[in-house]
C-alpha angles and dihedrals in degrees: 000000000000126000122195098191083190092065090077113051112255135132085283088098089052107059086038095060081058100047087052105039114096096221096037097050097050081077092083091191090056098047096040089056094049087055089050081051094054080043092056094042095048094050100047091055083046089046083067092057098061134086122268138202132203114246132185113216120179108235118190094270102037148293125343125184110220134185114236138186107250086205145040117229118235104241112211133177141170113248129265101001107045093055095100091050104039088053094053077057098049094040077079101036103042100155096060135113124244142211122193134204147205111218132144136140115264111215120224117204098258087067096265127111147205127219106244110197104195109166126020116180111179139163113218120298101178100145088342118138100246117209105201116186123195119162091220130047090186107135091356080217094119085049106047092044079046099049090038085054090055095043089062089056090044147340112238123208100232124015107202112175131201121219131171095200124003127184119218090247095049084050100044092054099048090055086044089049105031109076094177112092109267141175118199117218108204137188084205140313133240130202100220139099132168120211088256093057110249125134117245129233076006107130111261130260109339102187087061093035085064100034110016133267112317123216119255120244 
């Protein structure tokens, strides 16, 4: 299943004119809190697709019933890029566990790349619902060999991953490549890809966007 939180009108559009805009985007706070706002968002439409259970809690004056979640969600991302995002998403569920992941595209001198996945650092995930942010859904190719990591430790029940901007081809080869049920959560999708993988319009390099501009190795 796949969610462009951009096709109902919300502050969603908002926040994305200002993740996309040039100016706009050289204030790193700024852009790095509107990443943690599509996180926020992302994860409270995900929050009414889990399970719930009733709870009695004793209030000053008596007895409430309260629904409750009967699980915690794993939180993943994909280092450094995905920070801003992954926190949005913990900011709602606070009380969830996390993996995080070294992954990147390692560039070869005729212009293509590899995905290198360097560190990986997970809780359990057996038949757990897995919340996964990246800022970019361009290839799809560091998602999928991320996803596909974690699968080998455990299979999660659900896969939902969060996504600021996504492009069709990105989209279409994670579904052909990811088994495992999943539901993508979008800021908005574009149609465009350039040979060397990069979204268009999209919105540059978010990773640097958020923390500066990184060496190249």
């Amino acid at each position: 299943m796949i969610i462009n939180l951009s096709e109902t009108n919300s502050l969603v559009g908002e926040w994305l004119s200002e993740i996309r805009s040039r100016d706009v985007q050289q204030d790193r706070m700024r852009f790095r809190r509107n990443m943690e706002r599509l996180g926020e968002v992302a994860a409270y439409e995900i929050s009414k697709t889990l399970e719930y259970e009733e709870k009695e809690v004793t209030t000053p004056m008596g007895i409430a019933t309260c629904r409750v979640l009967k699980s915690q969600p794993v939180l993943a991302t994909i280092l450094r890029a995905g920070l801003a995002l992954h926190q949005g998403v913990l900011h709602y569920f606070d009380k969830s566990d996390h993996a995080f992941i070294s992954a990147y595209r390692k560039h070869n001198h005729d212009g293509s790349f590899d995905i290198s996945l360097e560190y990986v650092s997970t809780p359990s995930i057996e038949g757990q619902v897995l919340i996964v942010s990246d800022p970019m859904l361009a290839t799809g190719a560091s998602l999928v060999k991320t996803i596909e990591h974690l699968a080998e430790i455990g299979k999660p029940s659900h896969i939902h991953l969060v996504v600021a901007i996504a492009c069709t081809v990105g989209i279409e080869y994670v579904l052909r490549n990811i088994t495992a049920p999943i539901t993508i959560w979008a800021g908005d999708i574009d149609d465009e890809l350039t040979a060397k993988g990069y979204i268009v319009p999209g919105l540059g390099d978010a990773g640097d966007l958020a923390f500066g501009n990184k060496l190249q190795q």
